[in-house]
Every structure is written in structure tokens, then in C-alpha cells.
C-alpha positions in Angstrom: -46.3 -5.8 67.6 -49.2 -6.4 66.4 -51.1 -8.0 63.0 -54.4 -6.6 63.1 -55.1 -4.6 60.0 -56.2 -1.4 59.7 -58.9 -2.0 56.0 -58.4 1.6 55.2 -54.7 1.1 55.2 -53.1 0.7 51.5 -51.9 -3.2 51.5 -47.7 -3.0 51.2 -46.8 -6.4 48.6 -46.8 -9.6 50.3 -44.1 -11.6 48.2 -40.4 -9.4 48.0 -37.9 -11.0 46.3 -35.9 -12.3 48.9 -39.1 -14.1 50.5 -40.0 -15.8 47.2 -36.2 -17.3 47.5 -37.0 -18.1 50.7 -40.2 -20.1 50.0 -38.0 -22.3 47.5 -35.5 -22.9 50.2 -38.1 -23.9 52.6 -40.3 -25.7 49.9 -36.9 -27.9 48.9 -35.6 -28.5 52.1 -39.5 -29.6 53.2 -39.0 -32.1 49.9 -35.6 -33.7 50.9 -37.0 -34.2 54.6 -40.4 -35.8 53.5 -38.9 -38.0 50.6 -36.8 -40.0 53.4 -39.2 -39.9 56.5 -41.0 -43.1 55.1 -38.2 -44.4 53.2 -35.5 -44.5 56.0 -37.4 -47.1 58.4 -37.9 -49.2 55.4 -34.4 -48.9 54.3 -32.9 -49.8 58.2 -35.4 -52.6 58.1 -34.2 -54.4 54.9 -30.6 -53.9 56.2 -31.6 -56.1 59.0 -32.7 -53.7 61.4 -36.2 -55.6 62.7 -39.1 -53.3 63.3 -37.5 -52.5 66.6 -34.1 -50.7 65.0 -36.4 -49.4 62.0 -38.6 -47.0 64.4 -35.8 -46.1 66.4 -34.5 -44.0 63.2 -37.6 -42.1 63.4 -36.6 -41.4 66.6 -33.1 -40.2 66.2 -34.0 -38.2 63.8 -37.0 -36.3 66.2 -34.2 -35.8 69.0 -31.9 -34.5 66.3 -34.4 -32.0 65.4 -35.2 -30.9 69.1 -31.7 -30.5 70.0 -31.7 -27.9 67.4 -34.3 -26.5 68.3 -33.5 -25.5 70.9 -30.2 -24.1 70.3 -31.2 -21.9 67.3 -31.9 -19.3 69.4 -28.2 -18.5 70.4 -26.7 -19.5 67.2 -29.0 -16.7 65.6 -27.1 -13.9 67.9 -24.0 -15.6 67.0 -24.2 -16.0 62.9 -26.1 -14.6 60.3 -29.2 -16.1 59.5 -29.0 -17.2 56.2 -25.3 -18.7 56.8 -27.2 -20.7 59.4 -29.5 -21.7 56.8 -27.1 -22.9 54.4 -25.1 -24.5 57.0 -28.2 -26.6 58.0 -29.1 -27.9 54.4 -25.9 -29.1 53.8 -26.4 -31.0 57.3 -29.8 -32.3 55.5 -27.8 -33.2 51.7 -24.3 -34.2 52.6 -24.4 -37.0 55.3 -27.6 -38.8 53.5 -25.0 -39.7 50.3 -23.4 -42.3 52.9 -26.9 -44.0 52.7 -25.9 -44.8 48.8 -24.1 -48.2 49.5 -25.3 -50.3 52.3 -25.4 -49.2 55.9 -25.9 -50.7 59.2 -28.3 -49.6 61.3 -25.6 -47.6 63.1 -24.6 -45.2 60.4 -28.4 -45.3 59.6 -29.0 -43.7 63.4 -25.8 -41.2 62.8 -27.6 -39.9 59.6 -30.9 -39.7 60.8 -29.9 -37.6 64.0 -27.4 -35.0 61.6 -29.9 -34.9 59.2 -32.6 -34.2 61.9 -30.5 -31.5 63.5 -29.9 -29.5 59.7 -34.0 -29.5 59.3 -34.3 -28.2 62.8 -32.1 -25.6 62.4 -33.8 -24.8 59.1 -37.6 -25.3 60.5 -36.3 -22.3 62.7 -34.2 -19.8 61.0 -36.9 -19.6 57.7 -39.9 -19.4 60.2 -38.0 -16.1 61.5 -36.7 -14.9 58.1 -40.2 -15.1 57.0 -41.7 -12.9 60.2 -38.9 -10.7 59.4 -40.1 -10.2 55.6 -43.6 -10.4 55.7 -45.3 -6.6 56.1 -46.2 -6.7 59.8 -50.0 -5.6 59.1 -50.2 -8.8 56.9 -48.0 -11.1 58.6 -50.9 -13.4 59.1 -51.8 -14.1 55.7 -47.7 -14.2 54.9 -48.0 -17.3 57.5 -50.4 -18.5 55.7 -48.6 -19.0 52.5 -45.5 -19.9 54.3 -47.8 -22.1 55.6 -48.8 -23.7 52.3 -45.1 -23.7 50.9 -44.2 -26.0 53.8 -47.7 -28.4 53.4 -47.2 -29.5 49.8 -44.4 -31.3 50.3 -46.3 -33.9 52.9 -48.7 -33.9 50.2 -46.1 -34.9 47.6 -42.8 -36.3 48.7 -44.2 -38.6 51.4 -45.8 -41.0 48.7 -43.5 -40.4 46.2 -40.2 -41.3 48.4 -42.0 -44.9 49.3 -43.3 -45.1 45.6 -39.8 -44.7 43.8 -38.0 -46.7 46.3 -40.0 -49.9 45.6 -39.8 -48.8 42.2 -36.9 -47.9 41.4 -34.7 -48.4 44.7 -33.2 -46.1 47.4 -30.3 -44.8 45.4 -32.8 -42.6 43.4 -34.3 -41.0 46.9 -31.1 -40.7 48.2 -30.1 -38.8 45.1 -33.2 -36.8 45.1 -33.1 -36.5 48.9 -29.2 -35.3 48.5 -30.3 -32.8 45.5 -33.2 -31.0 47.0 -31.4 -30.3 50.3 -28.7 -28.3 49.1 -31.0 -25.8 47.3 -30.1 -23.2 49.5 -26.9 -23.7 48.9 -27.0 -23.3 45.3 -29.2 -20.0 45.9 -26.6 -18.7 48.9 -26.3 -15.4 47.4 -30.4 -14.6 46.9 -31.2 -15.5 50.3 -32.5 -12.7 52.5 -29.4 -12.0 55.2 -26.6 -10.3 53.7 -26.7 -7.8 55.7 -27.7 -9.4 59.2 -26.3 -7.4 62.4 -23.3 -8.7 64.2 -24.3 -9.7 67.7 -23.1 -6.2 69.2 -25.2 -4.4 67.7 -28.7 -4.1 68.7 -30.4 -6.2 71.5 -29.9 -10.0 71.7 -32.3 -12.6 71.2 -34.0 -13.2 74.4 -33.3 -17.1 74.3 -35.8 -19.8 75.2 -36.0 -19.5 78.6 -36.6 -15.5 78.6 -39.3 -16.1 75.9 -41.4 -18.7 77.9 -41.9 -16.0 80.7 -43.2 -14.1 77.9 -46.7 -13.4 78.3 -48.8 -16.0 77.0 -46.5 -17.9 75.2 -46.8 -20.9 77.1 -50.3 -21.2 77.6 -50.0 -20.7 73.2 -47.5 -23.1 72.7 -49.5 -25.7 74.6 -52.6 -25.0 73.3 -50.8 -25.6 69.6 -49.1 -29.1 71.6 -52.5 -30.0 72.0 -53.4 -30.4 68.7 -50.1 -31.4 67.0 -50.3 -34.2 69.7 -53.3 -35.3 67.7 -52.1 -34.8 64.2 -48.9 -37.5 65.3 -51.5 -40.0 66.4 -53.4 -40.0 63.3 -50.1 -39.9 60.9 -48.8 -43.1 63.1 -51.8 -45.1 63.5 -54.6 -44.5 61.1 -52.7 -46.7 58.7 -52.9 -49.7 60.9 -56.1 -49.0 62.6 -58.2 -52.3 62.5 -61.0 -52.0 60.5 -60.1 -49.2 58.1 -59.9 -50.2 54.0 -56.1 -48.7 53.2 -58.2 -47.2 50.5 -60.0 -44.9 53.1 -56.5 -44.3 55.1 -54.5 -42.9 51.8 -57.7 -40.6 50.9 -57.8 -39.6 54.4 -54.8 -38.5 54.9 -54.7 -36.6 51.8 -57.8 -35.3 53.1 -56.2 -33.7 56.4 -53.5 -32.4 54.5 -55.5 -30.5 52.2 -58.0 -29.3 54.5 -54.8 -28.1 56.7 -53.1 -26.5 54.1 -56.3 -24.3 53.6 -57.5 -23.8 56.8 -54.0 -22.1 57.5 -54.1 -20.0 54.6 -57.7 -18.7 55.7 -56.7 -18.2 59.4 -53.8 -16.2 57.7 -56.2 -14.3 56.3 -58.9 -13.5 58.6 -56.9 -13.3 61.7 -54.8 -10.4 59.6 -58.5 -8.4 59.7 -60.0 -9.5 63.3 -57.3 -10.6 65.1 -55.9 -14.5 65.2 -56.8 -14.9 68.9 -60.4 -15.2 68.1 -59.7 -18.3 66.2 -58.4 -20.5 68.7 -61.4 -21.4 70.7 -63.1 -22.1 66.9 -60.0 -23.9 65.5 -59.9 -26.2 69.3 -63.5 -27.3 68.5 -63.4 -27.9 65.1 -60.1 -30.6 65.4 -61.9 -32.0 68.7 -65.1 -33.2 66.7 -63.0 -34.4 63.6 -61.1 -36.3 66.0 -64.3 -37.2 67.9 -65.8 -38.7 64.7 -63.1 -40.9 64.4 -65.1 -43.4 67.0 -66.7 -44.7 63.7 -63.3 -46.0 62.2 -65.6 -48.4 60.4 -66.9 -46.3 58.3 -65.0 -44.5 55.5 -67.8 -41.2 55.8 -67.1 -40.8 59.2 -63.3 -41.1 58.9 -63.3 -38.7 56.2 -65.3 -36.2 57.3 -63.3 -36.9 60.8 -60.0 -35.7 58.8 -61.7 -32.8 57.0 -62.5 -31.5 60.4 -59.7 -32.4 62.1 -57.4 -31.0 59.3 -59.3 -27.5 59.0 -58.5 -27.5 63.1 -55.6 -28.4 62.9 -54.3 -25.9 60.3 -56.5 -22.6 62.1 -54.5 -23.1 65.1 -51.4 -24.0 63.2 -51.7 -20.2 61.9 -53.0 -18.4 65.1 -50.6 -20.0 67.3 -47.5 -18.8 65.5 -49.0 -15.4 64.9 -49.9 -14.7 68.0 -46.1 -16.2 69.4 -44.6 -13.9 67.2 -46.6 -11.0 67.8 -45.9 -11.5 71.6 -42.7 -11.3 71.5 -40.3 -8.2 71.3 -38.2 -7.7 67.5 -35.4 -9.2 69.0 -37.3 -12.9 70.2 -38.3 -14.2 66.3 -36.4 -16.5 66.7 -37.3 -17.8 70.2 -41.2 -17.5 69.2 -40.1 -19.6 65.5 -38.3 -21.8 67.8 -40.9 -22.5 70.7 -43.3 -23.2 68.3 -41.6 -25.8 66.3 -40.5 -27.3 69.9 -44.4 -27.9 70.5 -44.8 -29.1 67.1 -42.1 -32.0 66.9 -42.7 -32.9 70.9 -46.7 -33.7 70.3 -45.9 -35.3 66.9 -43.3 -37.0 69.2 -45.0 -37.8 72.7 -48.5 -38.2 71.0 -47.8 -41.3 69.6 -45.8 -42.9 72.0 -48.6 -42.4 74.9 -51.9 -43.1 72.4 -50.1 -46.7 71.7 -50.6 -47.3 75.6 -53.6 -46.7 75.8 -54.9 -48.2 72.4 -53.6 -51.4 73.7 -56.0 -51.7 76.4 -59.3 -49.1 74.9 -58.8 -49.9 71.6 -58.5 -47.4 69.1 -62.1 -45.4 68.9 -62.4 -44.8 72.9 -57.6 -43.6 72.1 -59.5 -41.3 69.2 -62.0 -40.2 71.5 -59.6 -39.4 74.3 -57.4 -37.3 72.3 -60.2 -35.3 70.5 -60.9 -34.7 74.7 -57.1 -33.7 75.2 -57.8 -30.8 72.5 -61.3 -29.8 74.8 -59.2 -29.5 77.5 -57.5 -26.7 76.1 -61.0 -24.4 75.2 -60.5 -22.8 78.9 -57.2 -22.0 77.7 -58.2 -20.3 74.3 -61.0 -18.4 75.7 -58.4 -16.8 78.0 -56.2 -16.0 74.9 -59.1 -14.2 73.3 -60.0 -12.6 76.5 -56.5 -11.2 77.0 -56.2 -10.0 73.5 -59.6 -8.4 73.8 -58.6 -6.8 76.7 -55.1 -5.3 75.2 -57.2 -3.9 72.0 -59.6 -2.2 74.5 -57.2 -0.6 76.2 -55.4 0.7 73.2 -58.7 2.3 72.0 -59.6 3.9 75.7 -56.0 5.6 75.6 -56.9 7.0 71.9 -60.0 8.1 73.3 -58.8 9.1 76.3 -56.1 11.7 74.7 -59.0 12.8 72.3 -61.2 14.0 75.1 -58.2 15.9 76.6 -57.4 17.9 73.9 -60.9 18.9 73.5 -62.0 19.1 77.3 -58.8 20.2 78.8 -59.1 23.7 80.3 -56.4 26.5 80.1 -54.7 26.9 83.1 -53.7 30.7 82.4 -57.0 31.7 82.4 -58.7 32.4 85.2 -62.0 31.3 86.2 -63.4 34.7 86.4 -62.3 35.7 83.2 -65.1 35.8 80.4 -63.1 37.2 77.8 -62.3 34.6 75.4 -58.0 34.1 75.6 -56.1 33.0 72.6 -53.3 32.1 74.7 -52.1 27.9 75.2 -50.5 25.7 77.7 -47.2 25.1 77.1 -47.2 21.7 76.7 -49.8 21.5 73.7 -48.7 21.4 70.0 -48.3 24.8 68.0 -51.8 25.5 66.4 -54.4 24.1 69.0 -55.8 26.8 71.2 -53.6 29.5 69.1 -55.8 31.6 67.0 -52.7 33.9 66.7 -49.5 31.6 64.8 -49.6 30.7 61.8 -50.9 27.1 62.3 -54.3 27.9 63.3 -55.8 25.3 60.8 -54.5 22.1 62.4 -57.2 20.2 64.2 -56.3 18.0 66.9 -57.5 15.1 64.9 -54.9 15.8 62.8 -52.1 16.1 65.7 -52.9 12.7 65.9 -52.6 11.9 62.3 -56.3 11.4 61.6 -57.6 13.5 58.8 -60.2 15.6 59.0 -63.2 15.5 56.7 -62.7 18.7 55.4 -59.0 19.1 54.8 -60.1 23.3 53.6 -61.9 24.2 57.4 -59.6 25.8 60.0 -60.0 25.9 63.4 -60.1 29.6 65.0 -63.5 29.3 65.9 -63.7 26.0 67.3 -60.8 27.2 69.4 -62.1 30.3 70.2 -65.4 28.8 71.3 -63.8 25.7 73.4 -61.7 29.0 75.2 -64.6 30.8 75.7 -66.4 28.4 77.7 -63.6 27.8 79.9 
């Protein structure tokens, strides 16, 4: 596959019908997970949790998601993907409503790890319905919109979930949370899928451990780990970061989001034109200094121009990364490339966090800032490849074009002999009807147009470019 554009190809409609369906599912779902990330620690804490049981939720909820992860794969050659779909919002909507009397921390856990395992299963089946609908020659910029369907909701729920539950109390998110889950339920019969291949027909997903021996694809996914690994460290600790007016923290963070959101739209974009693997060395460098400027914690410029940067980063290699997964990957591994990238997302938003606190506690938190931003450098060498590779692939695609171009022009007739002087209008056997035959009836194709090039002048035939090619043989 591949997502380069041609520009004097006509552009086929990025938004069908079934994707715009799609984008509300995802947009929904992305609202009922957001509106309770916040809201569930506070809600295990004032059932008398301690801070201890109200982080483990968090948690649960990340190893719910994993697990499912990583066994989308195989239930997409099992079950149609949109049946999947549903089946995983109702995992999101359903268990939740036991959160609408008071719970223990135990049910808590149980419905943090279900409800973790539906958005998982979700996270992956719409990131492969998505490559499935997007045109292929604009499959970047597609991501790039998918990619700001799925960044709002951080922008909105996250806030608003912590807002109306000291408000107005958790019954209203847990409605809310309940409602906006089973969205793709309620539009079942619009989502794309209906007519999904059984499992005999057509060649299996490859499965995650056939997909990491896929070229590439590991040296991608950690070079997108990288980076997510420094988006979990700023989401967890940036709030309590000594020194840093809460003022600052809430801007900043909207900051990052915003920035992200747009930098992924634009990566969309220009990687559709140029190809995404020049963007991940640029993308690498750009996060590293944001995260690099976040030495000066004391001062709100620094921070947020640390989380402009860091955010435009973040969201280039956001886009690249799955672009270039996907495009690596045979028709049949979508899914394993939509799953493999949301494995690196969720286990650097997980692991990031939980090593950064060990070292904060002895550096502090500028030098933990400044060794992450050096975690993201570390993975230039590994970008640079990337962009070497793909060069390398486009380079030999051209050679071969040019390669068949010179034979049709330069190749001699092997029924003539080398004596002969007369010009022959006779053709190898093995060359398309009209090049080198001044005789049939299709002595006006060019070989240009063999290849599906046209000519300049659609009106000139060839018998005298033929005959002159013959004649110096």
C-alpha cells in the first residue's frame, strides 16, 4: 500500500456516509471514556478507597484496555467488525449504571477493567474501519480527521466530567457516561460492516505476532512509544508539579491538546503529498524541545510554549506513525497495525508515568522533564532510518518505471539480423499489439501509453518512430 499522492490525480471524497457514522461512534464513545477517567478515582476515593485504591482504578481500567488489545486481532477474523463495535460500547454503557448507587472499591475495579476492555476493543476495530473507508491516496489526511474526532473529546469531557460531578454529583456522569456509550448501538444499522467477509473467505488477519515481524513496524511503534511515554508524564504530573500556578497547568494542557489535534490534521495532510516518513525525524525534535523547555516549570512562558511544542510533536508522529503501520502492512493486517499502535499508545501513557515518578523523587521534576524530552532524542536514529527506508522503496519503484521505459524504446528485435539494413516491421512476441508493428491496426499506441501515461499529443501515431527505432537496429 501506499499513501503518497499522485497531485495530478482527481481527489475521490474523503467523508462517505458510513465514515461520518463512524466518526459519531468514535466521537461518543471517546465522550463516555473521558467523562469518567477523572471522575472514577474521585468517586473510589470518597467511597473510602484512600489515594492508594483510587489510582489503582486507573489502572484496572489500562490493563482492561491492553487485554483487548491485543485480542482484537483474532476476534476481527472471527466477527464482523461493526458487531464487534457494538458489542464493545455496550461493554463501555451497561456495567457503569452499577456505579449509580454506591459501590465499593471492588465493583469500582470490576467496572473499570469491563469498561476498559469495551474502549479497547473499540480504540481498535474504528481505527481499522476508518483505514478501510478512507480513499487510500488520502488516507493520511482521513487520519487526520479521525484524528481530530478522537481529540475533542480530551478537550471537552475531561473538564466537564470533574465539573458536573462536584456540581451536580456522579449520577449525572454516570448517566451521561451510560448514554454516550451506547451510541453505536442506537446507530447499529448505519455502521459500515454489513457486509463483512466470514473468516473463510479471503486471507486472515495476520495477528500480532506476524505483524511485528513486519518490516518496520516495531522500530514505528516504538518510536510512537517514545513519545506517548511523554504525553502520560505530562497528563499525570504537570498538575502537581511544584512551582506551577494551576492557572498555567489548565491553559497548558489545553494548550497540548490543541496544538495536537492540529499538528495531526497537518501531518495528515502533508504526509498524504510527500510521504509521512519524512515527518518523523521533524515531529521527534519538535516534542523533544517542548519537553526540554519544561526545565523552566517556573515560568508560565516557558511551560506554555513547552506544550505548544510538545503538543505539535506529539500529534505529527501521532499521524505518521499510524500511516506508515498501516501502509506496511498487507489488506488483511488493519487490524493488527490499528491494534499495535494503540498497544504503544496506552503502554507509554501507562509505563511513562509509573517510571518518571522514580526518578522525580530523587532529580526533581525539571532534570524527570529533561530526561524524557532525551528519551524522545533517542529515537532520531531510529526516524532517520524510517525515512531512509522509505526513500529507498520510492527509488526503487521509479528505477523499475524507468527501467521498463528504456526497454521498450532500446530493446532490439531479435528477428532481425544484424546484417540486415532494411528497416522490418515485424515484433517480438512478447511486446504489446501496436509497438514495433507498423502493419495492425494499432500502430498509434505509444508505449507511454502501454503504460497508461498519456501522451502529449493524443492525434500523433507512431509508424515513424517505430520505423526509425527498427531501422537503427
Amino acid at each position: 500500500m501506499n499513501s503518497v499522492t499522485d497531485p495530478e490525480s482527481p481527489r475521490e471524497r474523503l467523508v462517505s456516509g458510513p465514515l461520518a457514522w463512524l466518526f459519531l461512534s468514535s466521537f461518543a464513545t471517546l465522550i463516555s471514556f473521558e467523562l469518567m477517567l477523572a471522575v472514577t478515582p474521585m468517586y473510589a476515593a470518597a467511597a473510602g478507597a484512600g489515594s492508594a485504591g483510587a489510582g489503582s482504578v486507573t489502572g484496572v481500567l489500562l490493563l482492561g484496555t491492553v487485554a483487548a488489545e491485543l485480542a482484537a486481532p483474532m476476534a476481527m477474523t472471527r466477527f464482523r467488525h461493526r458487531t464487534l463495535l457494538v458489542a464493545g460500547a455496550a461493554l463501555m454503557g451497561v456495567p457503569v449504571l452499577a456505579l449509580l448507587s454506591g459501590a465499593p472499591l471492588p465493583v469500582v475495579a470490576a467496572v473499570s477493567v469491563v469498561r476498559g476492555f469495551g474502549f479497547g476493543l473499540c480504540s481498535v476495530v474504528m481505527g481499522t474501519l476508518a483505514a478501510m473507508l478512507l480513499p487510500p491516496q488520502r488516507r493520511g489526511e482521513g487520519l487526520g480527521v479521525y484524528g481530530v474526532v478522537d481529540s475533542l473529546p480530551s478537550v471537552i469531557a475531561l473538564p466537564a466530567g470533574v465539573w458536573l460531578a462536584s456540581r451536580y454529583g456522579y449520577t449525572v456522569v454516570v448517566l451521561l457516561t451510560a448514554a454516550t456509550a451506547l451510541v453505536p448501538v442506537a446507530v447499529f444499522r448505519w455502521l459500515p460492516g454489513a457486509a463483512d467477509p466470514g473468516p473463510a473467505e479471503g486471507p486472515g488477519d495476520p495477528g500480532l505476532r506476524a505483524g511485528l515481524r513486519q518490516a518496520g513496524e516495531v522500530r514505528l511503534a516504538l518510536i510512537f512509544g517514545a513519545t506517548t511515554v511523554a504525553g502520560g508524564v505530562i497528563v499525570s504530573f504537570l498538575p502537581i508539579a511544584a512551582g506551577v500556578p494551576t492557572g498555567t497547568v489548565a491553559i497548558g494542557l489545553l494548550v497540548q491538546a490543541l496544538t495536537a489535534t492540529i499538528g495531526r490534521w497537518w501531518a495528515g495532510r502533508r504526509g498524504d503529498r510527500h510521504g509521512p516518513a519524512g515527518l518523523l525525524v521533524p515531529g521527534l525534535a519538535i516534542a523533544a524541545a517542548g519537553m526540554m523547555a519544561m526545565i523552566w516549570l517556573r515560568s508560565p512562558a516557558a511551560v506554555l510554549a513547552g506544550m505548544a511544542m510538545f503538543g505539535t510533536g506529539f500529534g505529527i508522529i501521532q499521524n505518521a506513525t499510524l500511516t506508515l503501520m498501516i501502509d506496511r502492512m498487507p489488506a488483511s493486517g488493519l487490524g493488527t497495525a490499528s491494534a499495535l499502535w494503540n498497544l504503544a499508545y496506552d503502554a507509554g501513557y501507562g509505563a511513562g508515568p509509573a517510571v518518571f515518578g522514580l526518578f522525580a523523587g530523587h532529580t526533581g521534576y525539571p532534570a524527570a522533564f529533561a530526561l524524557t524530552s532525551v528519551l524522545m532524542l533517542a529515537a532520531l536514529p531510529a526516524g532517520r532510518r524510517e525515512h531512509a527506508t522509505a526513500a529507498e522503496r520510492t527509488g526503487k519503484g521509479q528505477s523499475k518505471i524507468g527501467s521498463r521505459v528504456r526497454d521498450l524504446f532500446s530493446s532490439k528485435n531479435p528477428s532481425t539480423p544484424a546484417s540486415t539494413n532494411t528497416p522490418s516491421h515485424s515484433r517480438p512476441a512478447s511486446w504489446p499489439r501496436g509497438i514495433g508493428d507498423t502493419t495492425g491496426p494499432n500502430t498509434d499506441i505509444s508505449p507511454t501509453e502501454m503504460m497508461g501515461v498519456p501522451t502529449s499529443d493524443p492525434t500523433r501515431s507512431m509508424p515513424s518512430a517505430c520505423e526509425a527505432r527498427t531501422a537503427a537496429s
